[in-house]
C-alpha positions, 0 to 999 in steps of 0.5 A, spaced: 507 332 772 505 340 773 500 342 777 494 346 773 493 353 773 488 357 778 482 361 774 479 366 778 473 368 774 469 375 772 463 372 774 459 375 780 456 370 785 450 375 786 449 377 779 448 370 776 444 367 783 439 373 780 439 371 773 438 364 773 432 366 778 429 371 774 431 367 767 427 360 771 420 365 772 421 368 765 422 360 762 416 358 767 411 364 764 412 363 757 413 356 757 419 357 753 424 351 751 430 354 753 433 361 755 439 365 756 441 371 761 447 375 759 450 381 764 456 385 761 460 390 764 460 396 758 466 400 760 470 394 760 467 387 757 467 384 764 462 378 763 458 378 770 453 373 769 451 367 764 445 363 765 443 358 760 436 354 761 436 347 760 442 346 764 446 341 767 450 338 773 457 338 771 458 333 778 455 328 773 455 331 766 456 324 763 449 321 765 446 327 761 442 324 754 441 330 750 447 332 748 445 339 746 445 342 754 452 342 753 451 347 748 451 355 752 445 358 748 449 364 750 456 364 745 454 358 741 448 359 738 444 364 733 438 367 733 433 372 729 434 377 735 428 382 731 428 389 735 433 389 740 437 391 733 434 397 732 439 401 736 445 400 732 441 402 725 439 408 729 446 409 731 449 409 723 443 415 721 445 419 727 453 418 726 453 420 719 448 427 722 443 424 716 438 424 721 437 427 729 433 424 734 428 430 734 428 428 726 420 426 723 417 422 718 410 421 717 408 413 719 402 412 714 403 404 717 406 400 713 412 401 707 412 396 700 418 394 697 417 391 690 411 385 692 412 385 700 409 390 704 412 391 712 408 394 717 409 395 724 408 389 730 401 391 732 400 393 724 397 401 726 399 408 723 402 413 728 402 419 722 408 424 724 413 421 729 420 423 731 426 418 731 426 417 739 418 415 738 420 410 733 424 407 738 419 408 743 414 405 739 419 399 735 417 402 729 418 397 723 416 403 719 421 408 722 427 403 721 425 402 714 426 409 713 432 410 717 435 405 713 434 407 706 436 415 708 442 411 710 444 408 704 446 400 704 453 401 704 452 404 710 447 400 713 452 395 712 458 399 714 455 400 721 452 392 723 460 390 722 462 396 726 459 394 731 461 386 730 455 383 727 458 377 722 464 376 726 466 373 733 467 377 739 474 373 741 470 372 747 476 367 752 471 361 751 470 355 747 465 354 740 464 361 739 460 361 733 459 368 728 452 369 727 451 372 719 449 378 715 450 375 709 444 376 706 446 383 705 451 381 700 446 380 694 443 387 695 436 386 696 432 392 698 428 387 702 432 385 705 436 391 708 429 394 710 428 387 714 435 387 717 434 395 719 430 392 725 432 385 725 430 381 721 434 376 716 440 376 720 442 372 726 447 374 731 450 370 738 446 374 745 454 376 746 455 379 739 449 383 740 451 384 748 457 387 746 456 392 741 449 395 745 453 394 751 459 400 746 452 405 746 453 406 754 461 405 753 461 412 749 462 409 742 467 404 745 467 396 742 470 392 748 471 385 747 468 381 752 471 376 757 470 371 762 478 369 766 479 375 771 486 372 772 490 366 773 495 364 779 499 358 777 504 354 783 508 359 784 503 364 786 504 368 780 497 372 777 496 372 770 491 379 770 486 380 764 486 388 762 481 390 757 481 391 751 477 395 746 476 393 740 474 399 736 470 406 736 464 404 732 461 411 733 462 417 735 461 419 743 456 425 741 452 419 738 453 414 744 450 419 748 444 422 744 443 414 743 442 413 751 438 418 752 433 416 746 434 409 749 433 412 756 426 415 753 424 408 750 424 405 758 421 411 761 416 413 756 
């Protein structure tokens, strides 16, 4: 018989007190099912806090009736995550220099493909717009637009640059993928819903990470959760970071951050 391993997490004790508490006030104000807060470490893919709700108590996991709260929300499961996405459609435009952040279009409020008509979430026109007001503003019309500048071999392209449609390798069990098959078919609808999120599914950690290579200067880091292992003997075992690709340029990272910076301030 051997004795096991010490495993000495990335987690930060104060990072995750705080994100459970926030998630629990987040859960209670919208009478939600359930939630999740992730905190990753860009430049590195350090996992600093992961709270899932509805949670258990592993002291006494075996008198839990519903099965499904072993699941964490954060890694195996997926979503229609919607806006959040915008960004790296964005950074697709602005990579291959077909658009700059200052570039307008005219928002006349709503964009028709074939029998479908996309408007913006408030359903308004905002006439001329710039593309940093288009992510200020979450325009679903200026993605549209931003998308079909693209082309969608190279909206395509970037959503599987940034990790979309394939697991992050994250050291944790059940990691499920998320897709973005849909876009195999080649349907202009459904690259002008998944430019701002929609008809696409991904894991909260997918989309961490590849927002997460925006402030990492264009770096896609692979996200982990064992800091180090210390066996008997004393011997450690240390995770270094590993970066996964470059998915856009830095120049695009940093006119990416500033425009998302005004998205806050503005």
């Amino acid at each position: 018989q051997k004795n096991g391993s010490d495993v000495i997490l990335t987690i930060d004790d104060n990072v995750e007190a705080k994100s459970e508490e926030v998630l629990r006030v987040a859960k209670e104000k919208w009478s939600a099912d359930s939630g999740g807060v992730l905190v990753l470490e860009p430049a590195t893919g350090r996992i600093l806090a992961m709270a899932g709700d509805p949670s258990f108590d592993p002291n006494e996991f075996g008198k839990e009736k519903d099965l499904s709260v072993f699941l964490n929300p954060l890694v195996e499961s997926v979503y229609e995550l919607g806006s959040v996405l915008k960004p790296l459609t964005m950074a697709g435009a602005l990579d291959a220099n077909i658009i700059t952040p200052t570039s307008t279009y005219m928002d006349i409020g709503e964009v028709k493909i074939g029998g479908y008509r996309i408007k913006n979430f408030d359903g308004n026109a905002y006439g001329l717009e710039t593309m940093t007001q288009v992510l200020e503003k979450s325009l679903n019309t200026g993605m549209v637009y931003v998308a079909r500048m693209m082309g969608h071999d190279r909206q395509r392209d970037i959503l599987q640059r940034f990790g979309l449609g394939t697991p992050t390798g994250v050291d944790m069990p059940g990691e499920v993928t998320g897709s973005i098959a849909n876009l195999n078919a080649g349907r202009d609808i459904d690259f002008a819903t998944a430019a701002f999120g929609q008809g696409v599914s991904v894991t909260p950690i997918q989309l961490a990470a590849a927002v997460g290579a925006i402030a990492n200067g264009g770096k896609l880091m692979r996200p982990y959760v064992i800091d180090r292992m210390v066996d008997d003997a004393g011997n450690e075992t240390k995770k270094t970071p590993q970066v996964v690709r470059e998915v856009i340029r830095k120049e695009t990272a940093d006119a990416l951050t500033k425009m998302l910076v005004s998205v806050v301030q503005n």
